[in-house]
N, C-alpha and C positions, 0 to 999 in steps of 0.2 A: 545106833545113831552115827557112832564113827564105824567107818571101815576097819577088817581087822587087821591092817598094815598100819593104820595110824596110831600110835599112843597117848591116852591123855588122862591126867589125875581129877578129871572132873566128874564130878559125884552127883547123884542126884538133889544132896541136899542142897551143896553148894551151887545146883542150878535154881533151885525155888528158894535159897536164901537172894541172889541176885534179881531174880522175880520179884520179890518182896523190897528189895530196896526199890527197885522202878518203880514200883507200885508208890512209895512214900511222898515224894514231889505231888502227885494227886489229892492222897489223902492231907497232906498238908494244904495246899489250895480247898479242896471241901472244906476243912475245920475253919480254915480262915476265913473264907466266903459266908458258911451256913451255920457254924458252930458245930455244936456237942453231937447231931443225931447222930454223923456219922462215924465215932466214937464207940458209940454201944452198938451201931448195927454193929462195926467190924470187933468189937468183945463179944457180942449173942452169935454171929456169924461162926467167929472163931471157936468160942467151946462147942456148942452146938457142931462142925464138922466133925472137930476133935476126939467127942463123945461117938460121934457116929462110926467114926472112923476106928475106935478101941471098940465097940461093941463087935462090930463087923469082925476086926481081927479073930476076935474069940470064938465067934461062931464060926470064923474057918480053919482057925486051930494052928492061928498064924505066928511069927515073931511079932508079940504087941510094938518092944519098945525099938527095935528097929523099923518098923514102917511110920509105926506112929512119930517117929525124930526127923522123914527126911524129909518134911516141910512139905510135901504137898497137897494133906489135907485143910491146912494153914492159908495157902496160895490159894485153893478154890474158895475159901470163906472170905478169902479176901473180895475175890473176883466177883462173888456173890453179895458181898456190901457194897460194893462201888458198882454194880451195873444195876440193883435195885434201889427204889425211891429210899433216902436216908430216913424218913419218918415210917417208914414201913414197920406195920404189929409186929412183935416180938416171936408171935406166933407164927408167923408166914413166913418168915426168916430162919425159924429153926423147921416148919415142913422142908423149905425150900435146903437147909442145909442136908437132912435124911435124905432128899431124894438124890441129891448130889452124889453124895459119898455113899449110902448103904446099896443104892440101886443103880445109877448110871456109874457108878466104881466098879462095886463089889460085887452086883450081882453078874458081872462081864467077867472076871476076875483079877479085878486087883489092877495098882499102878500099872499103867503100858500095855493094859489088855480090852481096857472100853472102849466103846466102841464109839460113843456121842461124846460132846465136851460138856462134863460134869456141872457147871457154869450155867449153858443155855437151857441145860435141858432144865435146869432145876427155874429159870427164868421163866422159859415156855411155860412149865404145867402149872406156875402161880399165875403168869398172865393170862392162861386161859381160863383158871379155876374163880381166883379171886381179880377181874380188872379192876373194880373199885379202887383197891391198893396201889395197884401197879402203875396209876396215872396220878400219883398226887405225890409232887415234889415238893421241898420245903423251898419258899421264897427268899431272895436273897436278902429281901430288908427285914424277915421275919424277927432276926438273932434270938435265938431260943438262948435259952440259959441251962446251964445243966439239967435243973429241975423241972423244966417246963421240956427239955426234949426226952428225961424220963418217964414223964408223968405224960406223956404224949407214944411215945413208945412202949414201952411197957406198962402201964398201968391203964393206959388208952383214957383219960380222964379228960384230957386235954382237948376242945374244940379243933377239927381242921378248920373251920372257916376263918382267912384272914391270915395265913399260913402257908397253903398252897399254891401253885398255879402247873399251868402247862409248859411242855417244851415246845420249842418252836415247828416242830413236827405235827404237834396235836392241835395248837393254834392256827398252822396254815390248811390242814385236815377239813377241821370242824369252820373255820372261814368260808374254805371254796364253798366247803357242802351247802351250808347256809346261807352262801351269795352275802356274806355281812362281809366280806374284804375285799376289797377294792384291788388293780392293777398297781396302784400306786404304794399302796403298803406292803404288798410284794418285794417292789424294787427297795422297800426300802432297806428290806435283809441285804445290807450291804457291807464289805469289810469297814465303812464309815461309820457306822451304827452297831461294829461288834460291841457285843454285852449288855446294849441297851433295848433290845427288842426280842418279844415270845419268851426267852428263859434265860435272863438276866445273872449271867454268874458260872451257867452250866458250861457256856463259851472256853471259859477258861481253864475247867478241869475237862475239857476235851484237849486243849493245846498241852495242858500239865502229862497227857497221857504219852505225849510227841515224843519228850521232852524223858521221861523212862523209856519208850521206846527206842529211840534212838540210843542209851545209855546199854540196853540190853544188845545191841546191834553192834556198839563199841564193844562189848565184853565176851561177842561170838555166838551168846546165847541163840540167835534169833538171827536168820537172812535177810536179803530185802526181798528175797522170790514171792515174799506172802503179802505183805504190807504195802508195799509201794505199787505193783499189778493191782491191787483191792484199792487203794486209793486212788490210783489213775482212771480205773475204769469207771468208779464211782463220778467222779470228778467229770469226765467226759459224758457219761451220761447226764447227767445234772446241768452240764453246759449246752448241749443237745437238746434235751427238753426245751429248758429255759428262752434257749433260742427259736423252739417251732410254736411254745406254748408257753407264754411268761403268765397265763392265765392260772395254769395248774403248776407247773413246775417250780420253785423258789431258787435256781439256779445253786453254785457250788457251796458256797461261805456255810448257809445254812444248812448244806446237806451231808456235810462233811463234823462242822461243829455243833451238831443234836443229836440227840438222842445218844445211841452207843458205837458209836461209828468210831472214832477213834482208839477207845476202849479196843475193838474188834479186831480191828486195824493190825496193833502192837499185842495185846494181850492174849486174845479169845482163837483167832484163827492158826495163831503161830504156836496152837498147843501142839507137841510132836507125836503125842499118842494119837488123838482122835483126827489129825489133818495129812495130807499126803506127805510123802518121806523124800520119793524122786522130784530131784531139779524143776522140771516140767510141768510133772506132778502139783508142785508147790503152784507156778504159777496157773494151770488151769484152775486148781480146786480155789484160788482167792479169785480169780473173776467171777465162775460161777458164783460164789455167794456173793460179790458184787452186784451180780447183773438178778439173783434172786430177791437180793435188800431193796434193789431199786424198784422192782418190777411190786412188792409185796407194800411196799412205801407207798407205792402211787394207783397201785391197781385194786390193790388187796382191801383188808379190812380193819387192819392195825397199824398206827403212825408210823412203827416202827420195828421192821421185819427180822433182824437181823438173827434176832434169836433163831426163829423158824427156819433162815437159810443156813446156817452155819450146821444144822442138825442136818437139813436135808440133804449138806453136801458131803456130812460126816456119813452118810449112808452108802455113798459113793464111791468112797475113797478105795475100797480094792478094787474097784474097776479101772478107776483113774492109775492108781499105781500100777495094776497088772498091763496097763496099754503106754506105760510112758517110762518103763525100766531103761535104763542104758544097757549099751552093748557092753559084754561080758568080758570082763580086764583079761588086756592080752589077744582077746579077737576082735574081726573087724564085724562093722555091721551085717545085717539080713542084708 
């Protein structure tokens, strides 16, 4: 990651301990906003990695308690709680943590050798396996109670009806398709109407995501070569649309704060394993998944593509890298 002229005492852990504090401004907005569920996804998320992550050790015949300490099977169960529905089965949480960590980890070999971000991929194969789950978020006026979001989580006892709703991704989706939403309730997704319209609440653990991101950007973690290209391009497409076709398109506010965009943004793209390493690199590989999200969002088949892109571009990246190296310190360019 650094050059081997530069010096620096930063450690793996201490990069996914600072991951994890960004991450906490979020998780404190979810608990506040929705209460307890996201609580136990991120404890089921968390041993379920953990576990995965010590089994796999052994099977490779690895140092357990050094890989298992340096936080980043922790950091993916996190990423895996906050970018899945908080009411989501216990069960599909802990598939989705093995696939995470035993397969898109371990079976690549290990930290800094996968190939995909452990995260989407574990996203992708529940959205595609189980969608029932994958579309039902907990409403903001639901306020579960401890007991009613473990007996809803894990014990599955608990009715979704009167619980759920969509994000404003899935609500403007299923509108156009339907011809039940009007030109005007479009416009209404407006910065006037944040929070009050399609997914009530999610608004603002999208802005909470900003808000760690920028914190990990203060502390060097993270550049802006990935986040703010992936946000720009997003943005201008979004204002594009909106402007040729306000029919189909819901312009920026919406398409920035739904679904996992923001998440994506700060957390998911700016992994250093699975995303481009060179300058350049950084900023082609976050358009393309920009311009995949967008393209997958409104052409595709799912509200919300981002998982799908970020994997397809993670396929990419030694070609992206191999075509956007710097000239070699000390010579001049071809």
């Amino acid at each position: 990651m650094f050059p081997p002229f530069i010096r620096t005492d930063r450690s793996v852990r201490s990069v996914m301990a600072s991951v994890l504090l960004a991450l906490l401004p979020s998780v404190a907005v979810y608990f506040f906003l929705f209460g307890p569920p996201i609580i136990i996804s991120l404890g089921i998320c968390t041993v379920s990695c953990l576990l995965a992550e010590w089994v796999s050790l052994l099977l490779r015949k690895k140092t357990v308690i050094m890989f298992l300490s340096d936080g980043s099977a922790v950091v993916t169960a996190w990423l895996i709680a906050l970018s899945f529905p908080p009411i989501s089965p216990w069960w599909m949480l802990v598939i989705a943590s093995i696939t995470a960590i035993a397969i898109t980890k371990h079976l690549y070999g290990g930290l800094g050798n996968n190939i995909f971000n452990p995260a989407m991929m574990a996203y992708a194969i529940c959205l595609l396996c189980y969608p029932q789950f994958m579309t039902k978020w907990v409403a903001v006026q639901a306020k579960l109670s401890w007991s009613e979001a473990w007996s809803l989580i894990v014990q599955q006892k608990l009715n979704f009806s009167g619980l759920t709703q969509g994000t404003v991704l899935d609500t403007v989706r299923t509108g156009l398709t339907s011809k039940m939403m009007t030109l005007k309730q479009i416009k209404d997704l407006s910065p006037q109407n944040f929070g009050q319209w399609g997914s009530p609440g999610y608004e603002w653990v999208s802005a909470s995501y900003c808000v760690g991101g920028v914190l990990l950007w203060y502390l060097r973690i993270i550049t802006w070569h990935m986040p703010i290209p992936f946000i720009f391009t997003l943005s201008v497409l979004s204002l594009t649309g909106h402007i040729v076709d306000p029919n189909r398109f819901v312009g920026i506010i919406p398409e920035l704060l739904s679904g996992g965009t923001m998440l994506a943004a700060w957390f998911i793209i700016t992994d250093p394993v699975s995303g481009a390493t060179t300058t350049r690199g950084k900023v082609i590989f976050s358009v393309g998944i920009a311009l995949l999200t967008f393209i997958i969002r409104h052409l595709g088949g799912y509200p919300d593509g981002i998982a799908f892109a970020v994997i397809l571009l993670n396929s990419c990246v030694p070609v992206i890298d191999r075509y956007t190296q710097p000239a070699v310190f000390g010579r001049g360019k071809k």
